[in-house]
C-alpha positions in Angstrom: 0.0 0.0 0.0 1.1 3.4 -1.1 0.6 6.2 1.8 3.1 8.9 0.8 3.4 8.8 -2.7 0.2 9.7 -4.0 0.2 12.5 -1.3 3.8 13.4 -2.5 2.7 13.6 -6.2 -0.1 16.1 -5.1 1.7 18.4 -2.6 4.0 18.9 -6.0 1.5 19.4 -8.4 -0.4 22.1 -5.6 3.5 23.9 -5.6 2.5 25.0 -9.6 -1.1 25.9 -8.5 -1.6 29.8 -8.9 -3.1 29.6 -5.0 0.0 27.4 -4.6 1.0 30.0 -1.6 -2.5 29.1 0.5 -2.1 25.8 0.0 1.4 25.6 1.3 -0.2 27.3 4.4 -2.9 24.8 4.3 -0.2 22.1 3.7 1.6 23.1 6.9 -1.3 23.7 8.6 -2.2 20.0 8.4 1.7 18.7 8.4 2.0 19.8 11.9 -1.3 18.1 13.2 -1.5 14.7 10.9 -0.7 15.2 7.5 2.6 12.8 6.5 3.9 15.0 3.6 6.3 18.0 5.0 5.5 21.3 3.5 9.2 21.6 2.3 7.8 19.4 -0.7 5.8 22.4 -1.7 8.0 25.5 -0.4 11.3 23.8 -2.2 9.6 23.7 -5.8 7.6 27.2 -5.2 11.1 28.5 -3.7 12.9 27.4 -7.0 9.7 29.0 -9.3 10.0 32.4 -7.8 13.3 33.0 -5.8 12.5 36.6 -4.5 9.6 35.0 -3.1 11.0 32.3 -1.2 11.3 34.0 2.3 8.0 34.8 1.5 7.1 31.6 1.3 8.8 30.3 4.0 7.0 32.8 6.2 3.8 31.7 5.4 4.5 27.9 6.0 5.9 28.9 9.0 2.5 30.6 10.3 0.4 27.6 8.8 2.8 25.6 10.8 2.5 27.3 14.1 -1.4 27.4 13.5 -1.3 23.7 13.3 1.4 23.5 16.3 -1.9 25.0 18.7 -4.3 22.5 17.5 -2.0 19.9 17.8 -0.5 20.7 21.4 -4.4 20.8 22.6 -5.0 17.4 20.7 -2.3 16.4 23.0 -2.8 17.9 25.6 -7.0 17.1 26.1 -7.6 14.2 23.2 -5.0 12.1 22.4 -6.5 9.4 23.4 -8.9 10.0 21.0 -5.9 10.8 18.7 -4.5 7.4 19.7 -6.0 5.3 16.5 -4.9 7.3 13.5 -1.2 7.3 15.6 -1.4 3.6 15.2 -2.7 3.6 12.1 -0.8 5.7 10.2 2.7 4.1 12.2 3.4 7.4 14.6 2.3 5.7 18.2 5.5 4.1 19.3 7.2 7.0 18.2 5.1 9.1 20.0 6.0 7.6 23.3 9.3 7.8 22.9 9.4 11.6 22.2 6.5 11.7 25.0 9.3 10.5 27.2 12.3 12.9 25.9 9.5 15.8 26.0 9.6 15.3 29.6 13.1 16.0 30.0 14.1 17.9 27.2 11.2 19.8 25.7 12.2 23.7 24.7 15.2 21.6 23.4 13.6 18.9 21.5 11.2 21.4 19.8 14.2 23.7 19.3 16.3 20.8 17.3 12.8 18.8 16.0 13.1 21.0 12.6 16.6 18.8 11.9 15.7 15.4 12.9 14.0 12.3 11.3 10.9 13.1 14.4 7.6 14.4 12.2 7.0 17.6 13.7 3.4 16.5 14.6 4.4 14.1 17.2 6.7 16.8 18.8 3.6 19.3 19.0 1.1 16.2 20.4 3.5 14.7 22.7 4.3 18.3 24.3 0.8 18.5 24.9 0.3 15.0 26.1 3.2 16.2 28.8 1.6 19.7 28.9 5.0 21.5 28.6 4.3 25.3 29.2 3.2 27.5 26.6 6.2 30.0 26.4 8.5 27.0 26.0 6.6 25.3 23.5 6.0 28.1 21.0 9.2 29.6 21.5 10.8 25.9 20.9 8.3 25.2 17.6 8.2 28.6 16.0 12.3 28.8 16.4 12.7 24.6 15.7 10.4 25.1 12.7 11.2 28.7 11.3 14.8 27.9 11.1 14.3 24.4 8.9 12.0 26.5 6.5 13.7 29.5 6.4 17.2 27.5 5.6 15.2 25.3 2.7 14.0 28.9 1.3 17.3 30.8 1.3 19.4 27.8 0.1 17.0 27.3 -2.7 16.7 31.7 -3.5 20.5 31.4 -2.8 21.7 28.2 -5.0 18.6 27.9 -7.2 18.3 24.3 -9.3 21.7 23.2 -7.6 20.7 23.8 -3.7 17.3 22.2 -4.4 19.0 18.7 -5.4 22.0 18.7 -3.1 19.1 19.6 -0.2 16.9 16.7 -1.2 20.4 14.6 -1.5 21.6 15.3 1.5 18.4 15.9 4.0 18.3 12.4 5.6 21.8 12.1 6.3 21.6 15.9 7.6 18.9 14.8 10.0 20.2 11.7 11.1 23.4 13.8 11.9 21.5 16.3 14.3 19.9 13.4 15.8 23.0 11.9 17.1 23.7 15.1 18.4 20.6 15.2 20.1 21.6 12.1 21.9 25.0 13.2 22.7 23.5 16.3 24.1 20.7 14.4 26.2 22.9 11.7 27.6 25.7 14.7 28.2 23.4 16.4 30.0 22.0 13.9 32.1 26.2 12.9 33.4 26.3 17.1 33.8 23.5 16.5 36.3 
């Protein structure tokens, strides 16, 4: 069964759309609740259509994403058990209590860093909810652990044009995968400082 591809396919036929700017908002909207597809799918190509634009864009994914980031946190926070089935189904529940647990501990931090690593952004917002992290924290951690992944996608793509795009979707995964160790050097470091 296909999940992402046919999701994949129309994020990046939406990026061509002349409304292609609301639905990147709507895009990142959803991404940050549910939605499996990033919105960098959309921002790259819009990025690489209109360069002088592409902080634009990556403003306005970043205020679809901090939208979402609310709903999601309360989904967390007062219905996640309700949230509990399309977690399992769609493959994020196990996940979700493992970042539940690090959310604990680390949250500001995790959100702060959760833009870089393999971790959909989704379970970051839900599981600081589920743990009820203070709002200042959270929405300082998401709108700074989001803006700068968006921002970075956008101004390498307005910067290096047809080049950046394919060395950033070359080079993401083992980008994130990097951070993430760091993340775990940082955690366990911290926990010894203690």
């Amino acid at each position: 069964m296909k999940l992402f591809a046919p999701w994949y396919e129309r994020a990046l036929r939406w990026s061509r759309h002349p409304k292609a700017p609301w639905f990147l908002g709507i895009l990142s909207f959803f991404e940050a609740i549910f939605f499996p597809i990033p919105p960098e799918v959309m921002l790259a190509p819009m990025s690489l259509a209109q360069p002088k634009r592409a902080l634009w864009f990556a403003t306005i994914s970043l205020a679809g994403s901090m939208l979402g980031c609310c709903i999601g946190y309360l989904i967390g926070l007062y219905a996640i058990d309700l949230a509990q089935p399309l977690l399992e189904r769609l493959g994020y529940w196990q996940k979700f209590l493992e970042v539940k647990e690090l959310a604990i501990e680390h949250g500001f931090w995790l959100l702060l860093i959760g833009g870089f690593t393999p971790i959909p952004f989704k379970i970051l917002t839900l599981a600081s909810g589920a743990v009820g992290m203070p709002l200042l924290p959270f929405f300082a951690g998401a709108f700074i652990g989001r803006g700068k992944r968006v921002y970075l996608v956008a101004g390498l793509i307005r910067w290096g044009g047809e080049k950046a795009e394919r060395w950033l979707h070359r080079w993401v995964e083992p980008i994130g995968w990097a951070v993430l160790v760091l993340l775990v050097a940082l955690v366990v470091a911290l926990k010894f400082w203690h």
